[in-house]
TORMARLUM-268207 format. One record per atom (N, C-alpha, C): x, y, z. Coordinates in steps of 0.001 Angstrom, whole numbers, plus 500000, padded with zeros to 6 digits. Layout:
BEGIN
XYZ ...
END
This chain:
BEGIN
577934184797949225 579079184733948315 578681185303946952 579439185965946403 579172187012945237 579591185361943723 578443185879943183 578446185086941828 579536186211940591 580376184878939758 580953185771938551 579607186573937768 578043186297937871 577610187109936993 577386188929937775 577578188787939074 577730189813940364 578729191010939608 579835190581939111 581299190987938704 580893191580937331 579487191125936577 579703191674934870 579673193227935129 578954193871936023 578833195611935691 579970196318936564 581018195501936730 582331195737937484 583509195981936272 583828197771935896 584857197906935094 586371197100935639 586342196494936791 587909195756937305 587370194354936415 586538194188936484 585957192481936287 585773192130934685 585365193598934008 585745193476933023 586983192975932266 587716193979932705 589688194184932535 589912192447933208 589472191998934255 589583191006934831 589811189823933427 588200189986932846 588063188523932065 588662188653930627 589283189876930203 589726190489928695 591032189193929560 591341189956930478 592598189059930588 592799187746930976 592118187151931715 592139186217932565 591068185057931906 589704185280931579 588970184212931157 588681183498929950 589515184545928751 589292183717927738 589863182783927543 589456181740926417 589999180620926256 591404180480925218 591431181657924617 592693182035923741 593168183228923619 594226183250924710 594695184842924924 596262184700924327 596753186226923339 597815186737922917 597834187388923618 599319187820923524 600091189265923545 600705190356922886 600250191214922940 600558192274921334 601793192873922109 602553193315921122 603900193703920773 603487195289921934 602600195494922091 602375196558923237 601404196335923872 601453196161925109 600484195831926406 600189196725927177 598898197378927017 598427198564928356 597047198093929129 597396198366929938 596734197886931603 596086199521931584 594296199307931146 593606200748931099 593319201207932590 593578200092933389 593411200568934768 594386201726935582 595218201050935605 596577200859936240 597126202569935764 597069202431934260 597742203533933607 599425203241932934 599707201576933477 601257201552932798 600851200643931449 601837200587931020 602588200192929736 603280199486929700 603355198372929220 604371196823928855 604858196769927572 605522196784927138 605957196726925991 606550195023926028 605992194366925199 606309192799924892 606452192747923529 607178191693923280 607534191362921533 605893190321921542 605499190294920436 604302189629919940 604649188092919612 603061187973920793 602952186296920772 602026185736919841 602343184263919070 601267184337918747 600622182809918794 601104182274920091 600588181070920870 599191180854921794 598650180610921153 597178180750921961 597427180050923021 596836181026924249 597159180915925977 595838180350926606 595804178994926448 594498178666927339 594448178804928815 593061178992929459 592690179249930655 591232178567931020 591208177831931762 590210176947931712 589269177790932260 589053178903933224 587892179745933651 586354180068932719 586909180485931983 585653180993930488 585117179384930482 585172178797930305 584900177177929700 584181176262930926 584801176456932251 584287176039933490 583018177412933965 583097178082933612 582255179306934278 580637179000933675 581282178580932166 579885178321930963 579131176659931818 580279175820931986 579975174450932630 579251174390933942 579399175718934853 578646176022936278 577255176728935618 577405177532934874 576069178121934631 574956177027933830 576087176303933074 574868175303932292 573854174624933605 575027173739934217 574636173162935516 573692173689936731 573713174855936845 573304175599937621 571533175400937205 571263175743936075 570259175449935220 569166174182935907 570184173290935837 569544171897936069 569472171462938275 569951172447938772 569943172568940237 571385172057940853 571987171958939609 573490171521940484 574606172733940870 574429172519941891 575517173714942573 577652173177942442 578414173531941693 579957172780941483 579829173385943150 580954172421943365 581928172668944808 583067172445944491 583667174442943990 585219174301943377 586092174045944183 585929174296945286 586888174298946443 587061172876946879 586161172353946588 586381170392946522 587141170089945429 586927170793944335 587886169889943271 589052170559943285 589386171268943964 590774172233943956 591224171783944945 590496170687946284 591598169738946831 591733168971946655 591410168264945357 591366166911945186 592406167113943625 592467168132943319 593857167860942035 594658168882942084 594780170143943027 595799171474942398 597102170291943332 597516171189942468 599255170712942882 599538171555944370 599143170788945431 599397171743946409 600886171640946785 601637170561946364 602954169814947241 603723170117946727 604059171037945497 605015171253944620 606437171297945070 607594170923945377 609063171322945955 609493172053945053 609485173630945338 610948174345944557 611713173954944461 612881173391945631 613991172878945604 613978171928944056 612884170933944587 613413169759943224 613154170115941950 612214171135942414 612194171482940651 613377172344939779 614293173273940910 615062173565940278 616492173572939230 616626174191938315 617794173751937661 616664172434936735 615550171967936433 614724171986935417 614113172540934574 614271173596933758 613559174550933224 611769173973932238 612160172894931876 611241171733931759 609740171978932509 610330171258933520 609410170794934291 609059172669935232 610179173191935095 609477174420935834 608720175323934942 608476174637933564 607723175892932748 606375175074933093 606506174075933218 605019173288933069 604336173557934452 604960173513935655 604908173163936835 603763175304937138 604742176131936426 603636177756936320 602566177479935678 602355176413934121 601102176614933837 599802175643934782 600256174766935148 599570174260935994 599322174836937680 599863175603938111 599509176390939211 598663177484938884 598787177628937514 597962179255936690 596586178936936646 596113177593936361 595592176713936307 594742176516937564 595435176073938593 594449175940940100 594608177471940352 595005178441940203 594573180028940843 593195179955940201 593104179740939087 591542180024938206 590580179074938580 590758177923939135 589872176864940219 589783177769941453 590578178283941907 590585178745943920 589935180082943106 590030181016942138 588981181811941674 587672181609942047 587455180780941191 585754180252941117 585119179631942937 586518178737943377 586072178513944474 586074179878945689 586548181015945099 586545182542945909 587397182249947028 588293181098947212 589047180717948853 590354181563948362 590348182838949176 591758183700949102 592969183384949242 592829182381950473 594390181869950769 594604180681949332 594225180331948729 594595179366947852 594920179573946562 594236181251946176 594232181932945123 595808182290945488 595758183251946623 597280183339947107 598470182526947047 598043181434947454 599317180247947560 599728179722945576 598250179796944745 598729179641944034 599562180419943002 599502181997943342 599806182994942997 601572182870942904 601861182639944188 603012182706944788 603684181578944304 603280180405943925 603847179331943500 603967179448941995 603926180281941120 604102180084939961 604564181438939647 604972182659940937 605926183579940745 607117183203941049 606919182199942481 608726181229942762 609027180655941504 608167179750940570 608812178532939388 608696179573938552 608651180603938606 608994181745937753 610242182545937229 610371182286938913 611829183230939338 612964182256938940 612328181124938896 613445180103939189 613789179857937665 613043180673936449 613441180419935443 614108181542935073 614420182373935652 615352183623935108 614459185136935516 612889184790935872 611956186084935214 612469186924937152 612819188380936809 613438188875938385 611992189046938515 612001189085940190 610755189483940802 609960190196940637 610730191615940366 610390192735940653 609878193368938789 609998191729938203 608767191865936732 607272191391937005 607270190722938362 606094190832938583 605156191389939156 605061192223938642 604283193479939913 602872193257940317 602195192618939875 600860192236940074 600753191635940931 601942190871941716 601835189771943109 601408190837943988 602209191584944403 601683192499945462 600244193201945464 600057193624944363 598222194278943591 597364193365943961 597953192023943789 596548190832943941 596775190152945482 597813190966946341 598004190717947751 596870191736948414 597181192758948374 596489194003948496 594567193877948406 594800193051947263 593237192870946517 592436192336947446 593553190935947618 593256190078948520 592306189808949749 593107191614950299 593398192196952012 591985193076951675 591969193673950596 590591194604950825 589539193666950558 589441192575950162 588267191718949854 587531192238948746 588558192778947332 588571193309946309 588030192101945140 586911191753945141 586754190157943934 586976190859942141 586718192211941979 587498191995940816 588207192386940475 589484193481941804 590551193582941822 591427192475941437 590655190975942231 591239189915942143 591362188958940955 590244188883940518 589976188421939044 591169189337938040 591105190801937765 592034191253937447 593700191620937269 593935191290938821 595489191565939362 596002189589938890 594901188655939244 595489187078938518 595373187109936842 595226187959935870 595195188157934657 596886188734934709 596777189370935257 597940190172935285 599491189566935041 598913188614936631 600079187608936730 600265187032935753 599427186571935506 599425185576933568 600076185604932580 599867187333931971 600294188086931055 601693188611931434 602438188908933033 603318188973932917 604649187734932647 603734187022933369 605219185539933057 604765185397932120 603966184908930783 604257184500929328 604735185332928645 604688186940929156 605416187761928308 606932187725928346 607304186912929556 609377187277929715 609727185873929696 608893184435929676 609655183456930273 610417182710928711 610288183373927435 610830183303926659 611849183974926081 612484183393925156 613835184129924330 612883184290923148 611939185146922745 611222185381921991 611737185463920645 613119186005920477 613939186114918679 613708184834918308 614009183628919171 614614182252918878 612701181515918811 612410181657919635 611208180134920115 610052180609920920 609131180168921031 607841179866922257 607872178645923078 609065178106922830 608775176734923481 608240176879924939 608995177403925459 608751177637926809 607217177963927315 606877179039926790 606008179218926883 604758178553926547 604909177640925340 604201175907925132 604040175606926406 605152174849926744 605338174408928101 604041174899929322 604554176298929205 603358176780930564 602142176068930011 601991176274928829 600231176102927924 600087174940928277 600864174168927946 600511172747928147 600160172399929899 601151173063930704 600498172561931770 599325173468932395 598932174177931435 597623174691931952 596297174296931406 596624173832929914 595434173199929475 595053171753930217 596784171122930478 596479169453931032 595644169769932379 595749170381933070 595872170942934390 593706170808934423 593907172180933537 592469172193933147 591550171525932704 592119170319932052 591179169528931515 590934168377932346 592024168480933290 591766167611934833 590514167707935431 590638169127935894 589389169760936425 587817169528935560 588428169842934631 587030169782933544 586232168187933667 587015167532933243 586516166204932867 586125165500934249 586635165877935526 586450165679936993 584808166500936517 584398167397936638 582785167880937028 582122167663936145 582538167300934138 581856166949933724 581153165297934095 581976164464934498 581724163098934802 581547163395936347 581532163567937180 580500163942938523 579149164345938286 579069165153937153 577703165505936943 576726165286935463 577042164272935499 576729163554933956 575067163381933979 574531162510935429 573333162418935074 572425163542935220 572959164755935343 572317165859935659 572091166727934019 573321166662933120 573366166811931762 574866166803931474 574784166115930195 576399165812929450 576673166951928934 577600167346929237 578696168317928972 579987167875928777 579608166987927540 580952166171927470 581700166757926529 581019167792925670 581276168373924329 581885169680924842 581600170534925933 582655171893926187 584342171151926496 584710170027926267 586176169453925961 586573169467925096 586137169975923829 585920169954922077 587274171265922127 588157170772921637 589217171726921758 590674171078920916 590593171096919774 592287170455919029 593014171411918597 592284172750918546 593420173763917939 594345174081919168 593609174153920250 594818174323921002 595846173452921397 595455172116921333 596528171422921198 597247171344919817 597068171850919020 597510171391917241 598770173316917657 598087174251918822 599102175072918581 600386175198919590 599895174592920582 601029174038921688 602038172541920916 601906172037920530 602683170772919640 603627171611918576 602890172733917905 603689173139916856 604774173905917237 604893174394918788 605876174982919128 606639174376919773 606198172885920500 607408172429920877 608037171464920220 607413171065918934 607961170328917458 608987170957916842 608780172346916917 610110173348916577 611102173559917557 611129173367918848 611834174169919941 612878173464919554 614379174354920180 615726174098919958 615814172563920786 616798171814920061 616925170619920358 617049170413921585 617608171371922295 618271171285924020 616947171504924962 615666172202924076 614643172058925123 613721170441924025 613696170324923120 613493169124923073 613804167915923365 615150167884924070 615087166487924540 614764166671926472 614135167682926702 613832167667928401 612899166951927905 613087166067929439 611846164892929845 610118165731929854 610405166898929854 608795167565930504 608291167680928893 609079168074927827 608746168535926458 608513166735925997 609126165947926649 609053164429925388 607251164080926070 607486163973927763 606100164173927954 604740164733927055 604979165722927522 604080166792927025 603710166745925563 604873166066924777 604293165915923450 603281164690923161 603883163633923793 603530162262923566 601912162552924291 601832163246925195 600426162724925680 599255163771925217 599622164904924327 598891165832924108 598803164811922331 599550164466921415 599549163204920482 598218162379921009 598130161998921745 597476161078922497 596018161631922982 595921162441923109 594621163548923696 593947164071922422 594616164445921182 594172165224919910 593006164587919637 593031163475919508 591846162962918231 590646162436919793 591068162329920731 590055162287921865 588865163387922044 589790164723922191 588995165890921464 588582166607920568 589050166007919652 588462166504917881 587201165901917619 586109166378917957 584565165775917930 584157167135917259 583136166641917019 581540167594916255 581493168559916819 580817169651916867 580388170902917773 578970170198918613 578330169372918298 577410168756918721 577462167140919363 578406166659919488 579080165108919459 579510165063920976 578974164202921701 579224163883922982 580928163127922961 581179163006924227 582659161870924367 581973160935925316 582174159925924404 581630158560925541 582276158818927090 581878158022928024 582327158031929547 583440157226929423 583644156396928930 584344155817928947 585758156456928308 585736157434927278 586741158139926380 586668159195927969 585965159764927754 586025160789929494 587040160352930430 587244159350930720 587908158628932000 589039158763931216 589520158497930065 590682157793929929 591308159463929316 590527160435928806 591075161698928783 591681162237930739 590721162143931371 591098162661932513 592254161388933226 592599160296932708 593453159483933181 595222160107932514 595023160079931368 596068160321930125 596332162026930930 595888162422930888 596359163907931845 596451163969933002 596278163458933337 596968163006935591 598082162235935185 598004161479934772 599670160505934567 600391161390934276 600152162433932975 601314162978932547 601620164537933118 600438164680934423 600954165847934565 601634165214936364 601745164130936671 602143163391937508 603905162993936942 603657162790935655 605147162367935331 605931163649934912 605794164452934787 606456165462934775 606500165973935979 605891166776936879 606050167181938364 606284166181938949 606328164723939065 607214164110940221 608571163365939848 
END
């Protein structure tokens, strides 16, 4: 099985992690894909887009160090949202903005775990709660690229064509003149999503070394809050936005530590508790 450090002298894998692995990705008012050769033209974001990959990738290599091998494909059955119902989610716009960032979320777990069909399934599940918010299909063109990828056993076609997907739904699932709320929304359920995962392998592998401090993260919650503190009243009173505020309130000062400052186990548990409830009370 090919390691992400396999992928660094890979120009796809490059393009891959510009898009896909950092921990705070925009969108400029013009978007070009140096691969591809097209052109996106998007109005400018300026909501920092977390992605838990960059942050878990650093957490496998630390680990790796000390002889611990992660088993992503274990923790990607033990929290992605595999059960999601379109049906019920629809006609929620709420819960279906949250419901993409948290599937965006396990594609970048079934990444790391390299299992295709799951990268796939999650692909597809957050182009349906996509569609289902207005964005037409045929804006996502990268589903088919990262089908294709898939089929050739392309790993940083694949890494690349799931960046893709990314950058295309946060670029349309907003009314950009008016708000980001929406697009909050995805953030939020991709950071909650992520920090599921996170705080799951940091506390599995504690006595091996604490890595309690790569959770050290309030700006991104201080910039997901500020957009749905503003959003138009009609997406502030959805149940997924009253959620999403109250428990990310609740998470801030959990992760506002030192650059050097551990999180007790005990604060650990109750971060990875406070984000399963609430990404439980919104998707069910």
């Amino acid at each position: 099985m090919l390691s992400p450090n396999h992928f660094m002298n890979s120009r796809h894998f490059a393009a891959g992690l510009t898009l896909l692995l950092s921990s705070v990705q925009t969108l400029s008012a013009q978007e070009t894909n140096p691969l591809a050769g097209a052109t996106e033209k998007n109005t400018a974001h300026k909501l920092a887009f977390p992605n838990p990959v960059f942050r878990l990738i650093g957490i496998e290599n630390t680990l790796k160090k000390q002889g611990v091998k992660i088993d992503w494909s274990a923790h990607y059955d033990k929290l992605a949202a595999t059960k999601l119902d379109a049906s019920a989610l629809k006609g929620d716009k709420g819960r279906l903005g949250f419901a993409v960032g948290v599937r965006l979320a396990d594609g970048a777990i079934a990444l790391l775990a390299k299992e295709k069909s799951k990268i796939a399934a999650a692909a597809r599940d957050a182009e349906e709660f996509a569609g289902l918010l207005g964005i037409p299909k045929q804006q996502i063109t990268s589903g088919k690229s990262l089908l294709k990828a898939i089929e050739d056993n392309d790993w940083g076609a694949i890494f690349e064509e799931m960046g893709w997907i990314q950058q295309e739904i946060v670029s349309q699932i907003d009314n950009k003149d008016k708000d980001l709320s929406m697009t909050a929304l995805v953030a939020c359920g991709a950071w909650l999503q992520g920090i599921r995962y996170a705080t799951s392998i940091v506390s599995d592998n504690m006595a091996a070394e604490d890595l309690s401090n790569s959770l050290r993260g309030p700006a991104v919650i201080e910039g997901i809050l500020a957009e749905l503190r503003k959003a138009p009243k009609d997406i502030q009173a959805l149940k997924a936005v009253k959620d999403s505020v109250a428990v990310l309130e609740e998470l801030k000062p959990l992760v506002s530590i030192k650059r050097d400052e551990k999180i007790p186990h005990d604060k650990l548990k109750l971060i990875h508790d406070l984000a399963t409830q609430a990404t439980q009370s919104v998707l069910n």
